[in-house]
C-alpha positions as CSV (number, residue, x, y, z in Angstrom):
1,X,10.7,16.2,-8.0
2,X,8.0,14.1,-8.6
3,X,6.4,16.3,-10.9
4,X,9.2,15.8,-13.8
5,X,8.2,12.2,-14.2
6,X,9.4,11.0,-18.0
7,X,6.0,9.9,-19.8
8,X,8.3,7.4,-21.2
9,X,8.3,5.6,-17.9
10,X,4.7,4.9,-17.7
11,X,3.7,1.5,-18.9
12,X,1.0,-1.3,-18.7
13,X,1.0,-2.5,-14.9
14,X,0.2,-5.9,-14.1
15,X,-1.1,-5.1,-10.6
16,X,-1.5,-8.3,-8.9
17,X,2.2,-9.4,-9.8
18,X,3.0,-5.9,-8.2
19,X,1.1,-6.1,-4.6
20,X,2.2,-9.7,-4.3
21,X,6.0,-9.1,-5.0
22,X,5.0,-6.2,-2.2
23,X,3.2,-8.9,0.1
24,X,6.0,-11.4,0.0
25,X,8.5,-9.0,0.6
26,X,6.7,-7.8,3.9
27,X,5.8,-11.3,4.6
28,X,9.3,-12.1,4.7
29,X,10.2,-9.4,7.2
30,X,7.2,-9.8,9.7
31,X,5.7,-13.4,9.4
32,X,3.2,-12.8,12.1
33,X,1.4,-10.8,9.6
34,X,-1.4,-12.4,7.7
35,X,-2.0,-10.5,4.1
36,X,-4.9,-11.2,1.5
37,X,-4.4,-9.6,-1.7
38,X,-5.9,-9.6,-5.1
39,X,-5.5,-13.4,-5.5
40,X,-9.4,-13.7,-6.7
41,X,-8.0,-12.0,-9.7
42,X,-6.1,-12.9,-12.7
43,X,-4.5,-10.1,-14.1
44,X,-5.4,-5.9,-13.1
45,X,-3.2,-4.2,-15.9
46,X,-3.2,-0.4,-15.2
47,X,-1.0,2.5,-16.4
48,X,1.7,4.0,-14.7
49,X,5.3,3.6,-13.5
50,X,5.9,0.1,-12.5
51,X,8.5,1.6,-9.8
52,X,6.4,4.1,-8.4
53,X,3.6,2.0,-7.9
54,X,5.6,-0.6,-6.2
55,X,7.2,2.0,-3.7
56,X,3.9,3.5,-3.2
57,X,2.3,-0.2,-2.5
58,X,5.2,-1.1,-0.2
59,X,4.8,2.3,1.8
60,X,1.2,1.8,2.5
61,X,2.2,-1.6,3.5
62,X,5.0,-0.6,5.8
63,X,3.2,2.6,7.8
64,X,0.5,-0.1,8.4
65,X,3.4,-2.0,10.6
66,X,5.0,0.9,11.2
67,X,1.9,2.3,13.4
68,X,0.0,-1.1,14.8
69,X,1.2,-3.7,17.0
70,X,2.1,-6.6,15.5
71,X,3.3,-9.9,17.3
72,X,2.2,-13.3,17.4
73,X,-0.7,-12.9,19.6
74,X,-1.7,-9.6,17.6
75,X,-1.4,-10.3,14.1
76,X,-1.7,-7.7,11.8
77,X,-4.4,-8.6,8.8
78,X,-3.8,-6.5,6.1
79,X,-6.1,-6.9,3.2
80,X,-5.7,-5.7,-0.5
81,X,-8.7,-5.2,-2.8
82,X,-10.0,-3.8,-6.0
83,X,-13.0,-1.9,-5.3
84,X,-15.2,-0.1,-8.2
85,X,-11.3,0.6,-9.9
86,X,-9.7,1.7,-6.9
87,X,-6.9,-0.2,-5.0
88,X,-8.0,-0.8,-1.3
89,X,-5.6,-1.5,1.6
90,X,-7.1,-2.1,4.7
91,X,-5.7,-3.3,7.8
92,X,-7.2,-4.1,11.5
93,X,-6.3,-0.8,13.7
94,X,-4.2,-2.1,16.4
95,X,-2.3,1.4,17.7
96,X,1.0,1.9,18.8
97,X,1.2,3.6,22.1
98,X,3.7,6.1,19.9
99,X,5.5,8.9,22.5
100,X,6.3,10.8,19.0
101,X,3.6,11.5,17.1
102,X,3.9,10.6,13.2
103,X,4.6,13.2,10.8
104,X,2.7,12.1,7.9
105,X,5.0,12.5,5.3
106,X,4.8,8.6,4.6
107,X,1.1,9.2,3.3
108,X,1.9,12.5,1.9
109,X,5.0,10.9,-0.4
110,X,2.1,8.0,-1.5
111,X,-0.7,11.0,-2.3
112,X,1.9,12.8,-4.5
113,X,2.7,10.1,-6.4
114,X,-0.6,8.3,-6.7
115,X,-1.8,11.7,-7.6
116,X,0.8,11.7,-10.9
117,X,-0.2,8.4,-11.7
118,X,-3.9,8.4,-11.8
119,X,-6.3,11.3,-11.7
120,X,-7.6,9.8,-8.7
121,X,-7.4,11.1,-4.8
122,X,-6.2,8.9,-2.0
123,X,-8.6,8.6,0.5
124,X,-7.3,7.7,4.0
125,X,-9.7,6.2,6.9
126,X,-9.0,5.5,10.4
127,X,-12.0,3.4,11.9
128,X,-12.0,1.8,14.6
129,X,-13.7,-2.0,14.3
């Protein structure tokens, strides 16, 4: 339970390290996607649980290919930001024709544990550009 989180596991973050070992890791799995990240910055350092943060970076990454088409002549952009000290991840909405409609549990599991790290709320947009 998520709520039993050892203090002693929270430490300084270094942010942009963290979303880039994310990035690279995606990369690797699904080349035809095209990620910018925090590169305009040298160093976010924020508090929390270097392992919960990188799961929770990774997840929003992964339902973003998880739920849009993505091939070569549809790439997915996906862009990560800092915005007024909050994390941003924003991709272009490019909608699976899904027979099963998603649970939701992916973004639940990433509010819960955001919500231990920061006292912060997630806030989840679908717009269509």
């Amino acid at each position: 339970d998520l709520d039993y989180l050892p203090k002693a596991r929270l430490q300084e973050c270094d942010l942009v390290g963290l979303v880039d070992n994310c990035s690279q890791t995606l990369l690797t799995l699904y080349p035809e996607i095209q990620i910018e990240s925090l590169h305009n910055h040298e160093l976010i350092v924020i508090d929390g649980d270097p392992d919960l943060l990188e799961l929770a970076v990774m997840n929003l990454l992964e339902n973003a290919v998880k739920h849009n088409i993505v091939t070569s002549t549809k790439p997915l952009h996906i862009k990560i930001y800092e915005d007024h000290g909050n994390l941003v991840v924003e991709n272009n909405l490019q909608p699976k024709q899904i027979v099963k409609k998603s649970s939701g549990v992916g973004l639940s599991n990433i509010t819960q544990r955001y919500d231990l790290l920061t006292n912060k709320k997630v806030k989840i947009k679908k717009e269509l550009y």
